[in-house]
Each structure stands twice: as C-alpha cells, then as structure tokens.
C-alpha positions as CSV (number, residue, x, y, z in Angstrom):
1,X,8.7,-59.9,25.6
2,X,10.1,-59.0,22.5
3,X,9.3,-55.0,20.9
4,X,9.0,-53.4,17.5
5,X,8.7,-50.0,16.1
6,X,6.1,-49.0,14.4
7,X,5.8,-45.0,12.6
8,X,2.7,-43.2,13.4
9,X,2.3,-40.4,10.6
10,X,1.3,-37.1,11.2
11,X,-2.2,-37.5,10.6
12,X,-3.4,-39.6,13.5
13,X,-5.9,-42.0,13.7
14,X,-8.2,-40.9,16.7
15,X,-10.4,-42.7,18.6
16,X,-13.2,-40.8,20.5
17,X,-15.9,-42.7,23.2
18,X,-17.6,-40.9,25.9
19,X,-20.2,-42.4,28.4
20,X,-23.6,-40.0,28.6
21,X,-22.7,-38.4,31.5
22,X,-19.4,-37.1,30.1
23,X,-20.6,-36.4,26.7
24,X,-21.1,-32.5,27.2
25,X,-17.4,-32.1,28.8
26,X,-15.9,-34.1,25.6
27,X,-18.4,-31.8,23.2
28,X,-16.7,-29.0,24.8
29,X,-13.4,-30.4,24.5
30,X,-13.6,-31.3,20.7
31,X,-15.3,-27.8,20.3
32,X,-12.2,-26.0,21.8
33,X,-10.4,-28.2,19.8
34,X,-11.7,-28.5,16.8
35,X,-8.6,-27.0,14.5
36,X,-6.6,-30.0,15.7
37,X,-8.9,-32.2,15.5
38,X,-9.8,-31.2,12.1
39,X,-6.5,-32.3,10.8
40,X,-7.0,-35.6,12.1
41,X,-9.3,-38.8,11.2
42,X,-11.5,-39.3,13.8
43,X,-13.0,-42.8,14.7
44,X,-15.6,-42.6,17.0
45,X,-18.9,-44.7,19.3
46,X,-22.6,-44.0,17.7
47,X,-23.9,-41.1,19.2
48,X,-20.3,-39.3,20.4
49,X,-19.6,-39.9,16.5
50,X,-22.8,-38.5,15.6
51,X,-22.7,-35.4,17.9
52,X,-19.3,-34.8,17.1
53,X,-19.7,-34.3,13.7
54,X,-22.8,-32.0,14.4
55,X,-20.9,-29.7,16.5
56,X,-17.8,-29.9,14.6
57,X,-18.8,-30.0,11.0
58,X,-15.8,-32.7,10.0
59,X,-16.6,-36.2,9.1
60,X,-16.3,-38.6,11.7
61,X,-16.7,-42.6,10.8
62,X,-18.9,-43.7,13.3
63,X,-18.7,-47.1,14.6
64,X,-21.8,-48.3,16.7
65,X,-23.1,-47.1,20.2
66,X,-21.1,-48.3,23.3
67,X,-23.2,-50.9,24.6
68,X,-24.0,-51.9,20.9
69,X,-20.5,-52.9,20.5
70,X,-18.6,-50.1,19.4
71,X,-16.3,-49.9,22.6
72,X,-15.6,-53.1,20.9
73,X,-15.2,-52.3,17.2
74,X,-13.0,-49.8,18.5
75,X,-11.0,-51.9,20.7
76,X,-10.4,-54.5,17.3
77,X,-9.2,-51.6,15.6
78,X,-6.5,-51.1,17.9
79,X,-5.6,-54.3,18.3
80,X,-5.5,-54.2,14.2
81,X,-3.2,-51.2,14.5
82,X,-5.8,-48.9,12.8
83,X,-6.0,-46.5,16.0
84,X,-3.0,-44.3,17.4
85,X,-4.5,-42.7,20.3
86,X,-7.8,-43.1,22.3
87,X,-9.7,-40.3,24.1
88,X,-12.8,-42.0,26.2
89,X,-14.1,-39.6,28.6
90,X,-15.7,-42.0,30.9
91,X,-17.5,-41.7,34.0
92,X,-16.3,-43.1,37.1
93,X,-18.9,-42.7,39.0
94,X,-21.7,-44.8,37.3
95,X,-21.8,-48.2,36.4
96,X,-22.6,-49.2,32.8
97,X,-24.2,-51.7,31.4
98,X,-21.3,-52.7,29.1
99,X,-18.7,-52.1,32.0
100,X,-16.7,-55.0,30.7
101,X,-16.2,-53.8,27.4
102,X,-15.3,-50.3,28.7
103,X,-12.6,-52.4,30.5
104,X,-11.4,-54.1,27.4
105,X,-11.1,-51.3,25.6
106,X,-8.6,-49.5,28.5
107,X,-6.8,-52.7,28.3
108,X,-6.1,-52.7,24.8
109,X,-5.0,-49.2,24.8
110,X,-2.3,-50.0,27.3
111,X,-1.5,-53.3,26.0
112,X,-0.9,-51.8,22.2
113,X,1.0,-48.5,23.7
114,X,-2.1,-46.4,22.7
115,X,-1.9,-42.9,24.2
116,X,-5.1,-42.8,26.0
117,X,-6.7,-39.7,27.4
118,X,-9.4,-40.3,29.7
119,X,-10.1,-36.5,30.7
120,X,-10.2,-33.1,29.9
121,X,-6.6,-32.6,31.4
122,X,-5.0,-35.8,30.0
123,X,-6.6,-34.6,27.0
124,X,-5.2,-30.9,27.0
125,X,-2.1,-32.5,28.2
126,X,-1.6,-34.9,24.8
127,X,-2.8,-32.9,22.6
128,X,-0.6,-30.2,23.5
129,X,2.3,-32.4,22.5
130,X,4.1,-31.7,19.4
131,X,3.9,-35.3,18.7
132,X,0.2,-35.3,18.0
133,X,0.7,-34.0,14.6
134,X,3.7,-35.4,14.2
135,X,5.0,-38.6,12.8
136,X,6.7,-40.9,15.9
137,X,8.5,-44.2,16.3
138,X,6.5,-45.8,18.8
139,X,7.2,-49.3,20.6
140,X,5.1,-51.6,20.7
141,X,5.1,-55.5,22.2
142,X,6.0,-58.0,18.8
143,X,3.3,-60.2,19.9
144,X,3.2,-62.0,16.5
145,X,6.6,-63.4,17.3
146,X,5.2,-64.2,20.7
147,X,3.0,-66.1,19.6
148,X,4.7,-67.6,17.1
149,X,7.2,-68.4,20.0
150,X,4.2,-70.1,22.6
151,X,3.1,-72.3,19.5
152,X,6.6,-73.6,18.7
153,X,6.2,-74.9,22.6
154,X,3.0,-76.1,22.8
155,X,4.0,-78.6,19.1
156,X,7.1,-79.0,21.4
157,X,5.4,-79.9,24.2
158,X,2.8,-82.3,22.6
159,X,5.5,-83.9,20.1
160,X,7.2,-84.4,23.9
161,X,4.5,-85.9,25.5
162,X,3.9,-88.3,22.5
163,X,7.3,-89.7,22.2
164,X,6.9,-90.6,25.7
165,X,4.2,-93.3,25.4
C-alpha cells in the first residue's frame, strides 16, 4: 500500500455519535469540554447533534439519527476527507438495530487514520493532546492510486485473456 500526507488544520472537523445509553456520559463529556469543543466544527447524529447544541449553546450540523443513516452520512464524510477525528460513545453492551452501520463507521475511522475516541478516557486522553488544536501531517493509505493501480490489472488481465482466444 502506497501513503500520502494530508494537513489537518487547527480547527478540526469533529465527528460526534453516541448510542442512547451513552448519551448522558458524552453530554457530560462535551459539557466539561465545551471550551475546546467550541473552537472546533462539530458534525454530529440527529439527536446527539441536537442535545449537544442544547447543552452547549455552539452550532452543531446535524446529520440524521443513527439508525436513520447518519452513522452512515458520517462514515461518507470521512471517507470524503471532510472528518478529522471521530468521538462515538457506543455501548457495548446492547445490540442495535443498525449494528452494522456502527461497524462501518469504526471501520472507516481506522481505515482513513481517523483518531477515534470511543470513551470518556480515550476521549480525555485525545483531547488532551496538543495536536487537537493544532495543524498535523497525517498519513493516510493513497487509495486513489490503489485503485488506479487494480484497474490497470483488471484491463490487463481482460486484454490478456482476449488475446488468448
């Protein structure tokens, strides 16, 4: 796999999901929070967006509830490169309806290099970095060229398996 570098600017681009049952521990997160955040463009699900921006009093674009698609939305926007680090407080210990979306989402963060918090402590532990407001170089897999790369094979491939007819 080839890698590029990408600059992530100061003001980040954070994502912000949390199943019901977790929704109170994020709230008091993002309250605790809130100067940080607050310097910061926050993406987040339906009703996380929505109670965020309640308790926080900063604008939040909202994307729709979790098992709506917005686990989704939020999962193109990484893969679009519009999202530099994901905080999803989920809950481990009940399944959800849109469990494989939740997955989806996880993988993208880890397949685009996404910081991802998934708790409070991950959470405390990222944004106590100095990188979070920041600019940083961060690596990422050049999958255009990858793919670029696969289709030059496949035409290969098929021009291959023409010729030898």
């Amino acid at each position: 796999m080839e890698y590029k570098t990408v600059r992530m600017e100061g003001r980040k681009r954070i994502a912000m999901v949390a199943h019901d049952n977790t929704k109170d521990d994020l709230l008091a997160w993002a309250k605790a929070n809130r100067e940080t955040l607050a310097d910061h463009k926050i993406i987040a699900t339906g009703t996380t967006g929505y109670l965020l921006e309640q308790l926080l009093g900063i604008p939040v674009e909202r994307m729709k509830s979790g098992p709506l698609g917005g686990d989704l939305q939020i999962g193109a926007k990484i893969a679009e490169g519009q999202i530099d680090l994901l905080v999803f407080f989920w809950d481990p210990l009940e399944a959800q309806p849109h469990d494989p979306d939740v997955k989806a989402l996880l993988r993208l963060a880890v397949l685009w290099n996404i910081p991802a918090a998934t708790n409070r402590a991950s959470a405390d532990f990222i944004f106590s970095s100095p990188l979070v407001s920041s600019s940083y170089e961060q690596t990422v897999p050049d999958y255009e060229t990858f793919q670029k790369n696969r289709e030059k094979r496949l035409a290969e491939e098929m021009t291959a398996g023409q010729s030898d007819r």
